[in-house]
C-alpha positions, -999 to +999 in steps of 0.1 A: +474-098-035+489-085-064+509-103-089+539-093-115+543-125-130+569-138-156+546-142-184+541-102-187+570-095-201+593-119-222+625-102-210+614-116-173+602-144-180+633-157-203+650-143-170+632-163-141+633-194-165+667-192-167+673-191-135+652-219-123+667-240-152+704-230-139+701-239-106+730-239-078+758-226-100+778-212-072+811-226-056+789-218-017+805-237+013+767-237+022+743-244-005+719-215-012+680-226-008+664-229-040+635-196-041+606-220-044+617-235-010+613-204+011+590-180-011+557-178+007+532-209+000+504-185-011+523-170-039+537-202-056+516-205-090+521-234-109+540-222-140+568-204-122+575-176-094+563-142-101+594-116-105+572-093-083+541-098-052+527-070-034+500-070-007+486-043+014+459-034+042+452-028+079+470-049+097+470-084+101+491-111+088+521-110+068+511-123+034+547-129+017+568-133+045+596-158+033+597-187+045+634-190+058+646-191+093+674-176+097+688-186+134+719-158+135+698-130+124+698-106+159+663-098+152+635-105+132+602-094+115+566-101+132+541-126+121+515-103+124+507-063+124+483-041+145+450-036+134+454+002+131+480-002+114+490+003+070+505-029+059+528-027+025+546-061+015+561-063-014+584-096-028+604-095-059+635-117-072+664-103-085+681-125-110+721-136-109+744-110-120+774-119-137+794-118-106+770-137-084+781-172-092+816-169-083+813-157-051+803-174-017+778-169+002+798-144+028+811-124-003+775-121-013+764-111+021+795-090+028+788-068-005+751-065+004+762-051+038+782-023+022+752-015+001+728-013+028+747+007+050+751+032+023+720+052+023+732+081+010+729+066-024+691+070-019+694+111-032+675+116-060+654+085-059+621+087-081+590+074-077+558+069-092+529+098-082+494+086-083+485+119-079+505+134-104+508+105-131+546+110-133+571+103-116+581+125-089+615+136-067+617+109-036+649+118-018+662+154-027+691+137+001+702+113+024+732+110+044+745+097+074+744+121+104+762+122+140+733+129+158+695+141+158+706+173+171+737+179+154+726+162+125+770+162+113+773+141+082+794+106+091+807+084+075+795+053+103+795+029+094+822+029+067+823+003+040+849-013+060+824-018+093+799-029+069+820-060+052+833-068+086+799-072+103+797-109+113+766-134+117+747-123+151+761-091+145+743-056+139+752-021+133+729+010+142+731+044+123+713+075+119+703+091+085+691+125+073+664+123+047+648+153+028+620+135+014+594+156-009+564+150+004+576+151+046+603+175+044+639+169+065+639+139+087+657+117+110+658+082+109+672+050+125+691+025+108+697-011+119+711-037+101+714-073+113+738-097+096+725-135+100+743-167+088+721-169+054+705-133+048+705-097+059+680-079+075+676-037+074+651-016+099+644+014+100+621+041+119+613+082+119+627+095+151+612+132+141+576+137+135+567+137+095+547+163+084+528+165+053+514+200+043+526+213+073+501+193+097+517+165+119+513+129+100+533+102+114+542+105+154+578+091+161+585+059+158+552+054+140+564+044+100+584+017+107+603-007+074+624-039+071+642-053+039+653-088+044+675-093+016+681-136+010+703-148-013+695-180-028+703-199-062+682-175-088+696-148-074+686-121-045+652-124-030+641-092-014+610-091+011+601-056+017+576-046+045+567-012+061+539-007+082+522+035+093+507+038+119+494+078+108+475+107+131+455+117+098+452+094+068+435+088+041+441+053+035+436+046+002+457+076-009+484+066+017+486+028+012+490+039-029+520+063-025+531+036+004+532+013-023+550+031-052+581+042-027+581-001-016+585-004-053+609+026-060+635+008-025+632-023-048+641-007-075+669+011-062+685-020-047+683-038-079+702-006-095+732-010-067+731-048-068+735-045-106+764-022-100+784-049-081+780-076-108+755-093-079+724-083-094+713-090-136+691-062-158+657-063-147+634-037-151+608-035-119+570-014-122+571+020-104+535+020-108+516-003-086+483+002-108+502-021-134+507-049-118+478-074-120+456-074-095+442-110-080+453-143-091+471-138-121 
């Protein structure tokens, strides 16, 4: 397990003391769980909660699944993964934004919902290339799309279907990506809205393709971002599990990495935007981030 703690950087760790010292600062109708209460046991080391955890391998069992259950979510994520199966987990904690402690929980919730149903915003992601040593076009575009034959842009769901999604509720959507390294794609959206958190999947409904040679089968590269509000701020569990044709794993499970890292990142960006998210600066580069116990 890897390990981004506070102490490397004294803009983090003024950040994650702050918010541990602050506490619930929030006029909630529902308290928010304090993060040390539902971060992962196996990640909790002594002098404070690490801004960033990542974990990978074949298959298995999660490693920094939070530890929240949230009864309205209309799905969930699995305890475990097959054992032919790439594994990428990555935690982080976004601090409080100036917004965040005005607002309740459903206006948290509400403008996260809006955010993730927005995935156009993904064009022009970059990410870190291991290959390369730079960083490197993720998402030349994304948009929302009718259907996989049509392939139309939509705009479904709106913002407006997004804020109105209630707990127990989810809305499914389709979205063209032209990634860099697999070309144009399909994929399915689904985002379920529970009573404390939200919860995004997605899936490639077209084969990927890397250097022309079939890579990932349909249905095969599967990802969930469970996105938990709480009193230090927004506590993102990412997860995306490849189940490939050809791989080479320790090439895959790198660049697998980097793009968790780079969806982190990107949410962090939009959730600063809203006034729900503060300045932090997340690695692109999974190389940096100590490896072991820290």
């Amino acid at each position: 397990m890897k390990y981004f703690p506070a102490a490397f950087s004294t803009t983090l760790a003024l950040i994650l003391l702050t918010t541990l010292a602050a506490g619930p600062l929030f006029a909630q109708t529902s308290p928010l769980p304090a993060a040390e209460d539902i971060y992962p046991a196996n990640s909790l080391k002594g002098a404070g909660l690490p801004v960033l955890a990542a974990d990978s391998g074949l298959g298995g069992s999660l490693r920094l699944r939070p530890r929240l259950e949230d009864l309205s979510l209309p799905f969930g994520i699995p305890d475990s993964i097959k054992d032919k199966e790439l594994r990428i987990e990555a935690l982080a904690l976004l601090p409080a934004g100036q917004a965040y402690p005005r607002l309740s929980r459903k206006a948290i919730l509400d403008e996260l919902s809006a955010i993730l149903c927005s995935p156009e915003s993904l064009t022009g992601l970059e990410y870190w290339s291991a290959s390369r040593g730079k960083m490197r076009l993720l998402y030349e575009t994304v948009y929302k799309i009718d259907s996989e034959s049509a392939r139309k842009p939509v705009n479904i769901p709106s913002r407006a279907d997004a804020i109105a999604l209630g707990p127990g509720g989810s809305l499914e959507f389709l979205a063209l990506q032209k990634d860099t390294s697999f070309g144009t794609n399909v994929f399915g959206y689904t985002l379920g809205r529970g009573g404390e958190s939200l919860l995004l999947t997605n899936e490639n409904l077209t084969v990927l393709r890397y250097l022309m040679l079939p890579f990932v089968n349909p249905g095969r590269m599967q990802s969930r971002l469970w996105v938990i509000p709480c009193r230090e701020g927004l506590l993102l569990y990412f997860i995306s599990t490849i189940e490939s044709i050809n791989i080479a794993v320790e090439r895959t499970i790198e660049s697998a990495e980097n793009r968790a890292l780079a969806l982190l990142g990107w949410l962090s960006r939009e959730a600063l935007k809203t006034g729900l998210g503060g300045e932090i600066e997340l690695p692109v580069n999974m190389r940096t981030i100590g490896a072991g116990k820290p």
